[in-house]
C-alpha positions as CSV (number, residue, x, y, z in Angstrom):
1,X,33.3,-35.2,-58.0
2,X,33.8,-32.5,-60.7
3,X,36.3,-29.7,-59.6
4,X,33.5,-27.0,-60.4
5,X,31.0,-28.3,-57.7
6,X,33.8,-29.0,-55.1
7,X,33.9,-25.1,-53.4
8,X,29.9,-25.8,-53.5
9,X,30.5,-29.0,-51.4
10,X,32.6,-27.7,-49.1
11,X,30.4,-24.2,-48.2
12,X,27.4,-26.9,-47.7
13,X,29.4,-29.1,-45.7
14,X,30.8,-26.4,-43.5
15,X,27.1,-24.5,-42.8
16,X,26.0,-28.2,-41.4
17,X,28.6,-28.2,-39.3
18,X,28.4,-24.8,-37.6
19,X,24.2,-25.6,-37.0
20,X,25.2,-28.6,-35.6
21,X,27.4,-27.1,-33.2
22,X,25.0,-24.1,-32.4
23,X,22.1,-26.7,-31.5
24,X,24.9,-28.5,-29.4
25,X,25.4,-25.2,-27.2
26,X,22.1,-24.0,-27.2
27,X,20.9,-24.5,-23.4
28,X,17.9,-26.4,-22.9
29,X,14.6,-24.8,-22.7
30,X,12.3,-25.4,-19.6
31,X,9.2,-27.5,-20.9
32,X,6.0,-26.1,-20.2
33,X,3.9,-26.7,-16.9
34,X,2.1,-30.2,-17.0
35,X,-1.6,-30.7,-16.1
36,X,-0.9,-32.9,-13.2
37,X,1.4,-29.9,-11.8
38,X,-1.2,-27.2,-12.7
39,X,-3.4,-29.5,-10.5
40,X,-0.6,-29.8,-7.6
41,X,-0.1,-26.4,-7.6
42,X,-3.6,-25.3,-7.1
43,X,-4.2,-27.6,-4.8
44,X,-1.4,-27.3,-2.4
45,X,-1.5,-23.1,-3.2
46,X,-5.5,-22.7,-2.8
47,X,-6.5,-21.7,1.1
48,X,-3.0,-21.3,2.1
49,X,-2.1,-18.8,5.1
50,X,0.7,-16.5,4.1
51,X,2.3,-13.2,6.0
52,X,2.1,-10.1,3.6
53,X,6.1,-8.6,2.9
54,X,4.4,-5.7,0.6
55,X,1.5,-3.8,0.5
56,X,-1.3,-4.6,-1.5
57,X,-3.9,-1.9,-2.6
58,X,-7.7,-2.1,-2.9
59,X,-9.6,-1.8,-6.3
60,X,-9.8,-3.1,-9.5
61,X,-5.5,-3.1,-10.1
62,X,-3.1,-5.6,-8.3
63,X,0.6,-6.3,-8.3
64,X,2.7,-7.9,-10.8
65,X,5.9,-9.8,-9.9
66,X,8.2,-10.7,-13.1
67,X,12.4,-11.2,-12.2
68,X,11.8,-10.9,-9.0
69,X,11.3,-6.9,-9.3
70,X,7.5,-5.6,-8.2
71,X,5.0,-3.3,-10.1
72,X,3.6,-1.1,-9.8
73,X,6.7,0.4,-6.7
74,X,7.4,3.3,-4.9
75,X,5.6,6.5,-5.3
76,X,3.0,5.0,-7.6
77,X,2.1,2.1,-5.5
78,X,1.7,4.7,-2.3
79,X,-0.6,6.9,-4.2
80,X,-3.0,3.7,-5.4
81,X,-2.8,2.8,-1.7
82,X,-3.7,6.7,-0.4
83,X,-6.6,6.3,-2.8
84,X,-8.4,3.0,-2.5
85,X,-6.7,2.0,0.9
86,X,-4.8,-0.6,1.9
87,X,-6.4,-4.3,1.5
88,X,-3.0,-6.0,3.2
89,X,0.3,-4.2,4.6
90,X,3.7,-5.9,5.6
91,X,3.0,-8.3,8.3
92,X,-0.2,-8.7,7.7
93,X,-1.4,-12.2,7.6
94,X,-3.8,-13.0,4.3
95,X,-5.6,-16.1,2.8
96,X,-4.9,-17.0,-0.8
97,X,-8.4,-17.3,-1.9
98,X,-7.9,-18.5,-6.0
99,X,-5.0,-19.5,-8.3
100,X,-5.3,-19.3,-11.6
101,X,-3.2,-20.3,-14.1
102,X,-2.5,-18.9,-17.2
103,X,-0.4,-19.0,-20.5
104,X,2.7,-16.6,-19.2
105,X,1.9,-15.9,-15.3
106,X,-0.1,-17.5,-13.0
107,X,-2.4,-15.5,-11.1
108,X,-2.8,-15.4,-7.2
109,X,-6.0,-13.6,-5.4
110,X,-5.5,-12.5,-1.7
111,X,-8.8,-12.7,1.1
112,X,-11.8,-12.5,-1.5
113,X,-9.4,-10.6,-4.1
114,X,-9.9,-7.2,-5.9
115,X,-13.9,-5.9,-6.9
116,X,-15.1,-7.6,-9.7
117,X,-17.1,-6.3,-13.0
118,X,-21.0,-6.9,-12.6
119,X,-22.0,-9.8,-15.0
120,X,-24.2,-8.4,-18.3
121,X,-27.6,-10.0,-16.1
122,X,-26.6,-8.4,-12.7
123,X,-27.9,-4.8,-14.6
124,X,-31.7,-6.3,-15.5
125,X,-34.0,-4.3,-13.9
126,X,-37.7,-4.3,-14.0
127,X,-40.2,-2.4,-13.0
128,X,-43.5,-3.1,-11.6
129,X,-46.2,-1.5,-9.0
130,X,-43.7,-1.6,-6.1
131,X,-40.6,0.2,-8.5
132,X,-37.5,-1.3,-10.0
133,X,-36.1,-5.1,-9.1
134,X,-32.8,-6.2,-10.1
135,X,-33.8,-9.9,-11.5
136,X,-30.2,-11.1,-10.1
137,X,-29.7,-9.0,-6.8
138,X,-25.8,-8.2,-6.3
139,X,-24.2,-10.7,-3.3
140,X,-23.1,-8.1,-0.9
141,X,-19.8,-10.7,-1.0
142,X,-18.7,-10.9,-4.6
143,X,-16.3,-7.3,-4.3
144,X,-13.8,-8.5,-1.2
145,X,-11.3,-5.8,0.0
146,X,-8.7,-8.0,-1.4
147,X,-6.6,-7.7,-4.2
148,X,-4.4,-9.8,-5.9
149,X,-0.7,-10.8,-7.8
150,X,0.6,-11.9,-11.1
151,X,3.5,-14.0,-11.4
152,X,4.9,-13.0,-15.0
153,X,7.4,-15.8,-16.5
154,X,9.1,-15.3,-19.9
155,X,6.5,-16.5,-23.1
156,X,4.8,-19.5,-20.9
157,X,4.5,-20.7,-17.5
158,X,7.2,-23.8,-16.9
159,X,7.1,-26.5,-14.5
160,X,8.1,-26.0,-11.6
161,X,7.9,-27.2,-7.9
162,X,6.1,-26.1,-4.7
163,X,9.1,-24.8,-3.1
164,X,10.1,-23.2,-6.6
165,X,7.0,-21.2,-6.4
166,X,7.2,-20.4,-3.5
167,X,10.9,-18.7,-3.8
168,X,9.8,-16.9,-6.8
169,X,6.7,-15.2,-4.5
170,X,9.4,-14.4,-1.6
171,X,8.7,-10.7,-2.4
172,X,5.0,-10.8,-2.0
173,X,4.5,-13.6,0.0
174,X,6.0,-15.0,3.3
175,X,5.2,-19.4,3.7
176,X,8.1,-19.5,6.8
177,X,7.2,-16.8,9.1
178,X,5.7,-18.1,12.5
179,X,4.1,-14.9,13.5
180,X,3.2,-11.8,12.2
181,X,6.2,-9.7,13.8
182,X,8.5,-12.1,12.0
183,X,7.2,-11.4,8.4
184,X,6.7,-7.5,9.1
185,X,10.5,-6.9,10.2
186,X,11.6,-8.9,7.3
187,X,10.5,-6.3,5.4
188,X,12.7,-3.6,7.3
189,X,16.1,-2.7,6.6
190,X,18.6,-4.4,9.2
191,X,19.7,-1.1,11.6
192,X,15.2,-1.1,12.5
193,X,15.2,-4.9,12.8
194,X,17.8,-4.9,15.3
195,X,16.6,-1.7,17.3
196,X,13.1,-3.3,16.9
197,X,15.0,-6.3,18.8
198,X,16.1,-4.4,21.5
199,X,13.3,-2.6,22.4
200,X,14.9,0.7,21.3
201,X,13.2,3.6,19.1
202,X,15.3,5.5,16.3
203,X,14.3,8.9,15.2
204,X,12.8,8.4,11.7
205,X,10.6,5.5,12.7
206,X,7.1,5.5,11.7
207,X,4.4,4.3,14.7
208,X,3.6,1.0,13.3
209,X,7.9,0.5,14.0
210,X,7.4,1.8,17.3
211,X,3.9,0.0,18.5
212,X,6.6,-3.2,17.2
213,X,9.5,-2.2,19.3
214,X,7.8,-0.9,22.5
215,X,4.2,-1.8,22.5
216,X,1.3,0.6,23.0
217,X,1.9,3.9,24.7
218,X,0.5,3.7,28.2
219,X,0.4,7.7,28.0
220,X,-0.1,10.3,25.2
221,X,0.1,13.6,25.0
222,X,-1.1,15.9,22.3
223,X,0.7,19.8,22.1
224,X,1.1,22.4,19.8
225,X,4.2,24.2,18.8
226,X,3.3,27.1,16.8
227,X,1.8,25.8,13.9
228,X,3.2,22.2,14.3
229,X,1.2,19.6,16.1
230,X,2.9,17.1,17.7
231,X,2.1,14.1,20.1
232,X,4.2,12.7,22.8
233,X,4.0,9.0,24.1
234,X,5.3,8.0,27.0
235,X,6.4,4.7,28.1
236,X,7.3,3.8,31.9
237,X,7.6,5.1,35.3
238,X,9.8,6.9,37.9
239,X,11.9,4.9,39.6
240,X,12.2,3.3,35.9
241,X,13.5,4.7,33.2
242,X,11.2,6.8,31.4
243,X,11.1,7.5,27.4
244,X,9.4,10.4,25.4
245,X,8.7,9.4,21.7
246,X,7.4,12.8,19.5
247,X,5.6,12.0,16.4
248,X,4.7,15.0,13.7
249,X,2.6,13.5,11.4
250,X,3.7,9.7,11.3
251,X,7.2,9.9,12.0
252,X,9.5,10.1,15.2
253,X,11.1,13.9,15.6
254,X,12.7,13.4,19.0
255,X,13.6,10.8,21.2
256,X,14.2,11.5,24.9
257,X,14.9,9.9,27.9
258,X,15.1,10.5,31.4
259,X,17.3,7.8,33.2
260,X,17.1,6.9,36.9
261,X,20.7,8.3,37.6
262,X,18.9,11.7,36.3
263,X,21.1,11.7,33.1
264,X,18.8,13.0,30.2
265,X,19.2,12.1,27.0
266,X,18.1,13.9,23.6
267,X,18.1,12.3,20.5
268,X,16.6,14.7,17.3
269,X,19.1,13.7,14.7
270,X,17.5,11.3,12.1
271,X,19.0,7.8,12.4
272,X,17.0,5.9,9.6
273,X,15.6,7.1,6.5
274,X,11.9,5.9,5.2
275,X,10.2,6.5,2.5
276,X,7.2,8.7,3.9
277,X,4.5,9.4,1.2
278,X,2.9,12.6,1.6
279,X,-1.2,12.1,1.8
280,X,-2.5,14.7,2.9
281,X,-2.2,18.4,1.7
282,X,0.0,20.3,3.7
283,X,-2.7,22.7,5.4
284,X,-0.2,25.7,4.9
285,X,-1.0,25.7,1.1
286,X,-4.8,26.9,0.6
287,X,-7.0,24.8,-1.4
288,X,-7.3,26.4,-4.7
289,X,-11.1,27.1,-5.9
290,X,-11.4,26.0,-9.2
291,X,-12.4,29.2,-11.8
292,X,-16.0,27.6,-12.7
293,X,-16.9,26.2,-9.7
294,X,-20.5,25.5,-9.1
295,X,-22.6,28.0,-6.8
296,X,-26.1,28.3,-5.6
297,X,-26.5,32.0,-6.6
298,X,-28.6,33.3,-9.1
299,X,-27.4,35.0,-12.1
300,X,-26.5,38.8,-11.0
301,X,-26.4,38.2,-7.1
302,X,-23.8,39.2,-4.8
303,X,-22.0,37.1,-2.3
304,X,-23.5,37.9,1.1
305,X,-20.9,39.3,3.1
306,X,-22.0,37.8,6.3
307,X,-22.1,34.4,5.2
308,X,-18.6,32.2,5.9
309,X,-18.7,31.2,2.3
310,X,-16.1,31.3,-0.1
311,X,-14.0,34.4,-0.9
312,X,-12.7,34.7,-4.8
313,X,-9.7,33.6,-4.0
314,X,-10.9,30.3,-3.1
315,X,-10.0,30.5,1.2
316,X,-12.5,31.0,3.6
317,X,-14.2,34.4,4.1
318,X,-13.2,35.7,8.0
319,X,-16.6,35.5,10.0
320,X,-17.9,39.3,10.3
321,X,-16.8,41.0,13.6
322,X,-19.2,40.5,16.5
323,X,-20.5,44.0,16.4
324,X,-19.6,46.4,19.9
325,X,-21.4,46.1,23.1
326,X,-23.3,49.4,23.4
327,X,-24.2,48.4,27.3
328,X,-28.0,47.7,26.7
329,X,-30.1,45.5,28.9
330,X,-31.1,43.0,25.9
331,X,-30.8,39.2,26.2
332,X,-27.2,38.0,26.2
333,X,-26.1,34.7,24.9
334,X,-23.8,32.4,22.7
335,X,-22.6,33.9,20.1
336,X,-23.7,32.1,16.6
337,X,-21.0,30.3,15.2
């Protein structure tokens, strides 16, 4: 070999060698899902009864499940399920009703799964002596309350096994659980499992945790403090032990109970911490009338102050004063409210 083309040689030689050893460390690749296993898999899947461990929303828009982390979560997920409802919450037991498979997730419908898009022939309409016919009527069936899940993977779907699968739809889906109050307190952090356990309520609990822990209320009680309304169940009987539970809203304010010995204990301080969506509007805040509201005046007419309809401002207008009793002998009745 000439001297000229040996640094040539040697720059060649040594770029093999370093792709050689990068191919060597390289960690193998999963291969992609096989048709048998797609079969398998829908086969085994399809039908199958699972407890719910997160809440599913009604509607058009599901979950999606990629590393093991949920989306959409947290405040966004409660404000899809104040607006369409829930269509399965913790606990909850649901039917997988379709698998299908795709190139990077595979998808998984829940009890009928979400509403479905009319097909183009569903909209044909035509009219005749007795007025407008749909040529395909809608099936009262084909938009379930259900909803539905996508398993993302990484560029394609690999092969994998039925337990597998089933590990990577732990968060979603529960395939061990032998009831229903199994799967729910899986979902609940361990200090409400183990008061759920014993029977016991915390303050903080919500009253689907203490329905779990305690069972119906044999007594209720509904009171006002203020402006606050509140509601009191009451569970058990003198010579027993005898618990007060106060909700506000959804969530327990005060525990108290009144034992046998006639020791009385009060519990207000809040012992476990959930994340409570706020719904509705908080009724202290006035619903603001928007400025170009519709109305059923005419152009130039003033509001009618005895009518209880809207003020400016967008509150209620106070119903006029009843007007004085001047002692005559005329009919008396009801007032018109």
């Amino acid at each position: 070999m000439k001297p000229r083309l040996l640094p040539a040689f040697i720059s060649c030689l040594f770029l093999l060698t370093l792709f050689a050893s990068a191919d060597q460390t390289k960690p193998d690749q999963p291969t992609r899902i096989s048709k048998q296993t797609r079969m398998d898999l829908i086969r085994g899947f399809n039908s199958e009864l699972v407890y719910i461990r997160s809440p599913f929303p009604m509607g058009k828009k599901g979950l999606i499940l990629k590393d093991g982390k949920l989306s959409p979560s947290g405040q966004e997920l409660q404000q899809m399920m104040a607006m369409w409802g829930p269509a399965a919450k913790p606990g909850d037991q649901a039917r997988i009703s379709a698998i299908i498979i795709k190139d990077d997730r595979i998808h998984f419908e829940i009890n009928g799964g979400p509403v479905k898009k009319q097909k183009w022939y569903q909209r044909i309409q035509v009219g005749g002596g007795g007025g407008m016919t749909q040529i395909a009527p809608n099936d009262p069936n084909a938009n379930p309350r259900g909803s539905y899940v996508d398993l993302v993977f990484n560029h394609y779907v690999p092969e994998l096994t039925p337990q597998e699968l089933k590990d990577l739809l732990h968060p979603v889906f529960d395939f061990n659980a032998k009831s229903a109050v199994e799967a729910y307190l899986d979902t609940l952090p361990p200090k409400v499992q183990n008061a759920i356990k014993g029977h016991e309520v915390l303050v903080g609990m919500n009253r689907e945790m203490v329905v779990t822990s305690k069972g119906r209320a044999p007594k209720k009680i509904r009171e006002k403090d203020g402006d606050t309304e509140y509601e009191d169940w009451i569970y058990g009987e003198p010579p027993h032990d005898v618990d007060f539970v106060r909700f506000v809203a959804d969530e327990v304010v005060r525990v108290e109970i009144m034992k046998v010995s006639g020791e009385k204990v009060v519990r207000t301080e809040k012992e476990v911490n959930l994340e409570q969506p706020t719904v509705a509007q908080n009724p202290a805040q006035p619903e603001v009338r928007p400025a170009n509201a519709p109305t059923l005046r005419r152009p130039g007419e003033e509001p009618d102050s005895r009518s209880p309809a809207s003020a400016p401002d967008g509150r209620r207008a106070p119903r006029p004063a009843a007007p004085p009793d001047l002692g005559g002998a005329g009919p008396t009745g009801p007032s018109p409210n």
